[in-house]
C-alpha positions in Angstrom: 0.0 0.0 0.0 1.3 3.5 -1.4 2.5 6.1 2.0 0.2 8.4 2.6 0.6 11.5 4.7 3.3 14.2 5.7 6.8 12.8 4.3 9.2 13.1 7.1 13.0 13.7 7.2 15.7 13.9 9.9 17.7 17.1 10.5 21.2 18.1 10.0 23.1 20.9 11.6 25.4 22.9 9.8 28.0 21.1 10.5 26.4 18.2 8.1 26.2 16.2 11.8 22.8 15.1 12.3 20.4 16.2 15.1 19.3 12.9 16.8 15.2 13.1 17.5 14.4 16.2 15.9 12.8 15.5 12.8 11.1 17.8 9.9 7.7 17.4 8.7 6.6 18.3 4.9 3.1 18.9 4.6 0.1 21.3 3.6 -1.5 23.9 5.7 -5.2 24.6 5.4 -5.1 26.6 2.2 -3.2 23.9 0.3 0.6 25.7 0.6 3.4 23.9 1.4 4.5 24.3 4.8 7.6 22.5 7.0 8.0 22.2 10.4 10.7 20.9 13.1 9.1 18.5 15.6 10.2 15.7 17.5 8.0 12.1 18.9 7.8 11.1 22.4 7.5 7.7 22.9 3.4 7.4 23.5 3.0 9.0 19.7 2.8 12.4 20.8 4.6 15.5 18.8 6.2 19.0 19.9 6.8 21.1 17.4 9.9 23.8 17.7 9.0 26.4 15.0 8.9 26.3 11.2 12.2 25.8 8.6 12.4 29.4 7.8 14.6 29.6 11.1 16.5 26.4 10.9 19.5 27.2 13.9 16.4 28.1 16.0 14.7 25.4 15.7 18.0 23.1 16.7 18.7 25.4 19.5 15.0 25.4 21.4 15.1 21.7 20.3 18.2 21.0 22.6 17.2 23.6 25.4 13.8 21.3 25.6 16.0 17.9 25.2 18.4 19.3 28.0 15.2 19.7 30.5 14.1 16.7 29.7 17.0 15.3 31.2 17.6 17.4 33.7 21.0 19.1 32.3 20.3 22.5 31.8 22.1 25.8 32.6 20.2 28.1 35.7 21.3 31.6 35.2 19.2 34.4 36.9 20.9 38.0 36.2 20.2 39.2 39.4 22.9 37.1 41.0 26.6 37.3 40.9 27.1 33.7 41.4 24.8 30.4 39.5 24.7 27.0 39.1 26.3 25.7 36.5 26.5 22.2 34.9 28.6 21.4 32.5 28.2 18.0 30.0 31.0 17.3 27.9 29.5 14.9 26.3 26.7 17.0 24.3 23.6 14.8 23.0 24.1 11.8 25.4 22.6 13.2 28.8 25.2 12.1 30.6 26.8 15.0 33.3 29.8 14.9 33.9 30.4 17.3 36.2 28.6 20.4 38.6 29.9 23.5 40.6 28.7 26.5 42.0 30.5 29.3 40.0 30.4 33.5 40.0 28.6 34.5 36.8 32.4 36.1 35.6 33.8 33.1 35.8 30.9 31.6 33.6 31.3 34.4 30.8 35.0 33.7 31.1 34.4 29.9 30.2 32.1 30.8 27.5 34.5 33.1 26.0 37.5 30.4 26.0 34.9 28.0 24.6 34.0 30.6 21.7 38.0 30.9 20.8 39.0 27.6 20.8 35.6 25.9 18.6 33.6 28.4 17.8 31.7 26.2 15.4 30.9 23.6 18.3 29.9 26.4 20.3 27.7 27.7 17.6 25.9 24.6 16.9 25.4 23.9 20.9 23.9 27.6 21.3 21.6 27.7 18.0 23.3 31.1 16.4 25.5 30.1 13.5 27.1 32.9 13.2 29.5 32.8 16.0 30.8 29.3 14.3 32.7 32.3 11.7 34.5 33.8 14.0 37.9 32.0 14.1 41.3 33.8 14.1 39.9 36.2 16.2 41.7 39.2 17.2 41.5 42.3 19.4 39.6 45.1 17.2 41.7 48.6 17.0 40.8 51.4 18.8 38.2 53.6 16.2 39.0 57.1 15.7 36.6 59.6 17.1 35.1 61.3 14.5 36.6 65.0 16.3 40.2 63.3 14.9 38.9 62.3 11.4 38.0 66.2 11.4 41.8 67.2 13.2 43.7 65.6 10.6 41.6 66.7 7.6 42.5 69.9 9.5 46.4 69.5 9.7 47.3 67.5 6.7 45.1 68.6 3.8 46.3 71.2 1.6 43.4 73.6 1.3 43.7 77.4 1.3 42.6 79.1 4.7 39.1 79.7 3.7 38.1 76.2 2.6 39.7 75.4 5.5 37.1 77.2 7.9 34.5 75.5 5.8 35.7 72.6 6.3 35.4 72.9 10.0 32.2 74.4 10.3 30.6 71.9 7.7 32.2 68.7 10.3 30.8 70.6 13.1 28.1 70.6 12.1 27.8 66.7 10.9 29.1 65.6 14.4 26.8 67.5 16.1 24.1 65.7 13.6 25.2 61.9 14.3 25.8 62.6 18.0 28.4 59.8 18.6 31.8 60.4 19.7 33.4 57.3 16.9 33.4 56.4 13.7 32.9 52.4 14.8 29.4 54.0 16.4 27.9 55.5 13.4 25.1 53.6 11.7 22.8 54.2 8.6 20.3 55.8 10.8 22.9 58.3 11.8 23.5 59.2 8.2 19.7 59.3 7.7 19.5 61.9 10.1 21.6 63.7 8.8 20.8 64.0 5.1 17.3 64.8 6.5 18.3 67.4 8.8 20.3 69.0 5.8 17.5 68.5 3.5 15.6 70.3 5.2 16.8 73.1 5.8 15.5 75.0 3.1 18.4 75.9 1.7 19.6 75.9 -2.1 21.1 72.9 -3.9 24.9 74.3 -3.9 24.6 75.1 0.0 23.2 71.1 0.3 25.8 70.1 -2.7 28.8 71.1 -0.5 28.1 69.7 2.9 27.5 66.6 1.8 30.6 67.1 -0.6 32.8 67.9 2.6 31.7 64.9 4.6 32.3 62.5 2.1 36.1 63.9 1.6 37.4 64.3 5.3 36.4 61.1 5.5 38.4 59.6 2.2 41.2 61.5 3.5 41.7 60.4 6.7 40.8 56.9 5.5 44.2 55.9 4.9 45.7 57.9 7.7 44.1 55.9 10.7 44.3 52.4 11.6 41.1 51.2 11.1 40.0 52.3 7.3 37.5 49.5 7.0 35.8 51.3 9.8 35.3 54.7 7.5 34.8 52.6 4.2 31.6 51.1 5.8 30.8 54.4 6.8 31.8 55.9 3.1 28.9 53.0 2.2 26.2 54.2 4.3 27.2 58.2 2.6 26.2 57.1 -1.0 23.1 58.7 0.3 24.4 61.3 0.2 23.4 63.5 -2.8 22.0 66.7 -3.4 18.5 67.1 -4.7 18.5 67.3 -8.8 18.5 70.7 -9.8 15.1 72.3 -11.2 15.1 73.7 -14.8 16.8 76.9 -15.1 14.4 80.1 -13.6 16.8 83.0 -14.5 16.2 86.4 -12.7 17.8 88.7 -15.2 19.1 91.9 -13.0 16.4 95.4 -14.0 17.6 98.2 -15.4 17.2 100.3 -12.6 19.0 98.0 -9.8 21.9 97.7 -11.9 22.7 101.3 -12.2 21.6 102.4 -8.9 24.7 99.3 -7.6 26.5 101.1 -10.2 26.1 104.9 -8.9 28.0 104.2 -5.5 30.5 101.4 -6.6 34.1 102.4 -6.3 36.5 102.1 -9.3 37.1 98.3 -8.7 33.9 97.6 -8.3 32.5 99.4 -10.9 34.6 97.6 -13.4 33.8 94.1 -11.6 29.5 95.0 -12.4 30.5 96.7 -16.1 32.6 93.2 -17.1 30.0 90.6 -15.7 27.2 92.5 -17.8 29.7 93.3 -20.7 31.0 89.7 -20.9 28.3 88.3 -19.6 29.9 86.2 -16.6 29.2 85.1 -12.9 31.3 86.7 -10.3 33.8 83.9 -9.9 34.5 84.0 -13.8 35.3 87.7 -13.3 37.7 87.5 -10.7 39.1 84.9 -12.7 40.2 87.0 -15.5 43.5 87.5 -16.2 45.0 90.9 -17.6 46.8 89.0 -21.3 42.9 87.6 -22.2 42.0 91.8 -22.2 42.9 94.0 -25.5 42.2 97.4 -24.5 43.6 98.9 -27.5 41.0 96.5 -29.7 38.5 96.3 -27.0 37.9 92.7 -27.3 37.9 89.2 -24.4 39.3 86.5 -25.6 39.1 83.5 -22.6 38.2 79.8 -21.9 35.7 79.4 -19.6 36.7 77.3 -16.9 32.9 75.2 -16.3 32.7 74.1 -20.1 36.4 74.1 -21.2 35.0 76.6 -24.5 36.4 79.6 -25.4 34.2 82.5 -25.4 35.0 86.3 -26.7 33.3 89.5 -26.6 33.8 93.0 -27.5 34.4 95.7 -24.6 32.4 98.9 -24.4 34.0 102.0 -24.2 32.7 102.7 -20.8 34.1 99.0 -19.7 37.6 99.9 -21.2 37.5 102.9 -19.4 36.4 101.5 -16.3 39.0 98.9 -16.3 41.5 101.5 -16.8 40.4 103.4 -14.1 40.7 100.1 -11.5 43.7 99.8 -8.8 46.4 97.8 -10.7 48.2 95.0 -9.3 51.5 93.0 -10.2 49.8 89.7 -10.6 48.4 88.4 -13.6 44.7 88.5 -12.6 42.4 91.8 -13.6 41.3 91.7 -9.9 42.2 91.0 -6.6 40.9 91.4 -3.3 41.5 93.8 -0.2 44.7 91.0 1.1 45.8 91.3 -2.5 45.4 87.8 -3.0 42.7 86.4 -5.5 38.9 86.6 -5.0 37.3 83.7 -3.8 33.4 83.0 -4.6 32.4 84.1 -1.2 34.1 87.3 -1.9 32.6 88.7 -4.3 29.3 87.5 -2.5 29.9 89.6 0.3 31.6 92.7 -1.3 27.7 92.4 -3.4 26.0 92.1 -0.6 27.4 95.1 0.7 27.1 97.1 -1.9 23.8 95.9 -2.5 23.0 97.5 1.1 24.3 100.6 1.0 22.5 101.3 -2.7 19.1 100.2 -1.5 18.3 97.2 -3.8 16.5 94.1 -2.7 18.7 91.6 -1.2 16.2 88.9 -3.6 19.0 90.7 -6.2 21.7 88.2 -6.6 25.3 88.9 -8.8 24.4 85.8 -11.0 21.5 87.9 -11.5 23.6 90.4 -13.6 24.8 87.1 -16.0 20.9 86.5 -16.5 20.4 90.0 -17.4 23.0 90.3 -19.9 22.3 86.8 -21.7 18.9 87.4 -21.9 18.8 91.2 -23.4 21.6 89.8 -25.8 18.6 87.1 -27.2 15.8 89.3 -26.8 17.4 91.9 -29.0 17.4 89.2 -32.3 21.2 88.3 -31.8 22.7 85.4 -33.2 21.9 82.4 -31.0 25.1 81.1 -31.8 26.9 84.2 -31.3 24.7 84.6 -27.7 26.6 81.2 -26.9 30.1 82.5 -27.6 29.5 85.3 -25.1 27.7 82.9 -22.5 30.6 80.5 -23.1 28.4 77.4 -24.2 29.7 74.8 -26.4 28.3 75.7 -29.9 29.9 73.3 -32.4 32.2 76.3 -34.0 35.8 75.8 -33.8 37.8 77.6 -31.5 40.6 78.3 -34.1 37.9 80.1 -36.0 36.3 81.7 -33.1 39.8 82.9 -31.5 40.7 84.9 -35.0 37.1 86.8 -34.8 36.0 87.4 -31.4 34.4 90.4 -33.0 31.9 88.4 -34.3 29.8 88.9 -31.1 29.6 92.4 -31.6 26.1 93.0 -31.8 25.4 90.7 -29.2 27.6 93.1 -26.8 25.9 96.6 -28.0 22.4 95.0 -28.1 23.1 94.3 -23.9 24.8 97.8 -23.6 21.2 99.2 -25.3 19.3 97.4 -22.8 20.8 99.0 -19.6 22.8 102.1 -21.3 20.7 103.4 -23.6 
C-alpha cells in the first residue's frame, strides 16, 4: 500500500552532523501551501513542534534547550545574582553529566569566552546562532578614531587654502553635532539618515546642500588611509552614498532690471565698478570675473578673448568703451589677474558674494538681487534683442559646435550681441 501522509526527514546541523530526535515534517496547511515544520516524537506517539524551517538554527537550539530539561542538564542563570549553578556536559547529546559546581557569573562568561576561541563552530551549533561558528582567528579590534580626529587631521594634513579650511570645520561641526556619537565604529545608517534629512531640510539651495555633503564625504576619504582602522570609514563611506543633493530644477533665471543695476552702479568704487560693467559686458558670474586674467583683455582693440573654466569653450566678446574705461580706471596689481581682493590675493566666490551684498545695502536694492542675476540679465537682453543664437553662446561661453581656431581669429563676431546688452541697460 502506497505512503500516505506528511513525508518526514531527519535534520542536520550545519555542521552536516545530524540532530538525533528532531525531525522535519513536509506537509500542507489549510489553504493547500506547502508548509515544513521541526518537531520531534515522544515515545506514547505524541509530537512538539519547535518552530517552522524558515529559522532552521532556532529550531535546533530550542530543540536542545527542551532535550536538556528533559534530562535534567540545563544551565540556571538568573541575572540578578553574581554567582549560579552551572552544569557542564561534555559529552553533548548523550545526557550524561559529567560534572557540577557552583561558579560567579564572571567566571561563567570567562568559560564561554574560551569555549567561543578555541571551537567556535561547536559552540555555535550547541547555542543555536550560526554565526558565531565564523568567528575563528579572532583578534583584538583597533581602537576607532573619534570622529573630532577624522576632522583634526583633515585639519592638519590637507592642503586647502585658509578659507576652505574654515568651511571645512564648520561643515564637520556641524555633521558631528548631527550623528551625536563620539566614533566612527558607532555610526550607523540611521545616523547618516539623520543627517541627510536634517540637511535637507533646511531649506536651503542645492549648492549650500551640494557642498556639505561634498565635505563629509572627503574628510572622511582622507583620513581613511591615515588611521588604523579604514575599513571602519569605508563602511561608513557606504552608508554616505546617500548622500546627494537634490536634482537641480530647470533653469528660472532672474535677469538683474535696469534700474537695480545702475543704482549698484552709482555708489561702486572704481574696482567695483569695473567688476558689475565686465559681468554685464561679458556676460559672466562673479567667480568668472575674478578669474580674468590681464593678457585675455585687448584694451587697444577692446575685445575678451578666454576659456571658460565650467565648459572648457572659449568665449570672446567685444568691450564697451565705458568697460575699457572703467578697467583703466581700477587699482592695478602685479599679478596676472584683472582683480584682486583687499589682502591682494585672488577673489574667492564668497568674496565677491559679500563685497555684493554690501554694496547691495548701501544702494538700496532688494537683497532677492543676486550677482548671477547680472549674468541673466546680460544673456537674456543679448537674445531678446534678435542676436545670433550662436553668437549669444560665444558670449555665454556654451559649447556651440564652431571651432575655436575660427572663433579665437574673430572674437568680433559677437559684436552686436555686446551693444544689443549695452542698449538694454545704457541706452
Amino acid at each position: 500500500m502506497p505512503r500516505t501522509g506528511p513525508e518526514t526527514t531527519f535534520v542536520r546541523d550545519q555542521n552536516g552532523n545530524p540532530v538525533v530526535g528532531l525531525r522535519i515534517q513536509k506537509d500542507k496547511d489549510r489553504r493547500g501551501n506547502p508548509v515544513e515544520r521541526y518537531y520531534t516524537v515522544f515515545e506514547d506517539g505524541g509530537r512538539k513542534y519547535f518552530g517552522r524551517s524558515t529559522d532552521k538554527p532556532a529550531a535546533i537550539f530550542n530543540f536542545r534547550q527542551w532535550e536538556a530539561r528533559q534530562k535534567q542538564d540545563q544551565v540556571r542563570l538568573k541575572s540578578t545574582r553574581t554567582t549560579c549553578d552551572v552544569y557542564f556536559d561534555s559529552t553533548a547529546g548523550t545526557g550524561r553529566r559529567v560534572s557540577s559546581q557552583r561558579i560567579d557569573l564572571d567566571a561563567f562568561y570567562a568559560k564561554a569566552r574560551e569555549l567561543i576561541l578555541k571551537d567556535p563552530r561547536t559552540f555555535a551549533d550547541r547555542v543555536g546562532i550560526p554565526q558565531i561558528g565564523y568567528l575563528e582567528g579572532l583578534k583584538p579590534p583597533e581602537p576607532s578614531p573619534a570622529l573630532k580626529e577624522i576632522g583634526a587631521i583633515y585639519q592638519d594634513k590637507a592642503q586647502i587654502t585658509r578659507h576652505e579650511r574654515g568651511r571645512s570645520k564648520t561643515f564637520w561641526a556641524e555633521f558631528q553635532k548631527a550623528v551625536a556619537v563620539k566614533t566612527i565604529r558607532e555610526i550607523t545608517q540611521e545616523h547618516i539618515v539623520s543627517y541627510c534629512d536634517a540637511v535637507m531640510s533646511a531649506g536651503q539651495s542645492q549648492t549650500w546642500i551640494k557642498h556639505r555633503f561634498a565635505k563629509v564625504k572627503t574628510v572622511l576619504r582622507f583620513a581613511q588611509n591615515r588611521t588604523k582602522t579604514p575599513e571602519d570609514i569605508e563602511r561608513v563611506l557606504t552608508f554616505c552614498r546617500m548622500l546627494s543633493p537634490p536634482r537641480r530644477n530647470a533653469a528660472d533665471p532672474h535677469p538683474i532690471g535696469r534700474e537695480d543695476f545702475r543704482a549698484l552702479l552709482d555708489i561702486a568704487d572704481d574696482k567695483w565698478k569695473a567688476v558689475l560693467l565686465c559681468a554685464l559686458n561679458f556676460c559672466m558670474y562673479g567667480k568668472e570675473v575674478a578669474d580674468i586674467e590681464k593678457p585675455e583683455i585687448d584694451l587697444t582693440n577692446g575685445t575678451l578673448l578666454t576659456d571658460r573654466n565650467k565648459t572648457g569653450v572659449t568665449r570672446i566678446a567685444v568691450l564697451w568703451d565705458r568697460t575699457r574705461s572703467a578697467i583703466r580706471n581700477a587699482p592695478r596689481h602685479r599679478p596676472s589677474r584683472l582683480f584682486l581682493n583687499r589682502a591682494a590675493t585672488p577673489y574667492h566666490p564668497d568674496h565677491i558674494r559679500r563685497g555684493f551684498d554690501r554694496l547691495r545695502k548701501a544702494a538700496g536694492v532688494a537683497d532677492t538681487v543676486k550677482f548671477s542675476d547680472i549674468r541673466d540679465g546680460a544673456y537674456t537682453a543679448a537674445v531678446q534683442s534678435g542676436a545670433d543664437m550662436t553668437l549669444a553662446k560665444l558670449l555665454g561661453g556654451h559649447a556651440t559646435g564652431v571651432s575655436d581656431y575660427y572663433v579665437r581669429r574673430n572674437p568680433k563676431m559677437v559684436v552686436d550681441a555686446c551693444k544689443a546688452i549695452e542698449r538694454a541697460y545704457f541706452a
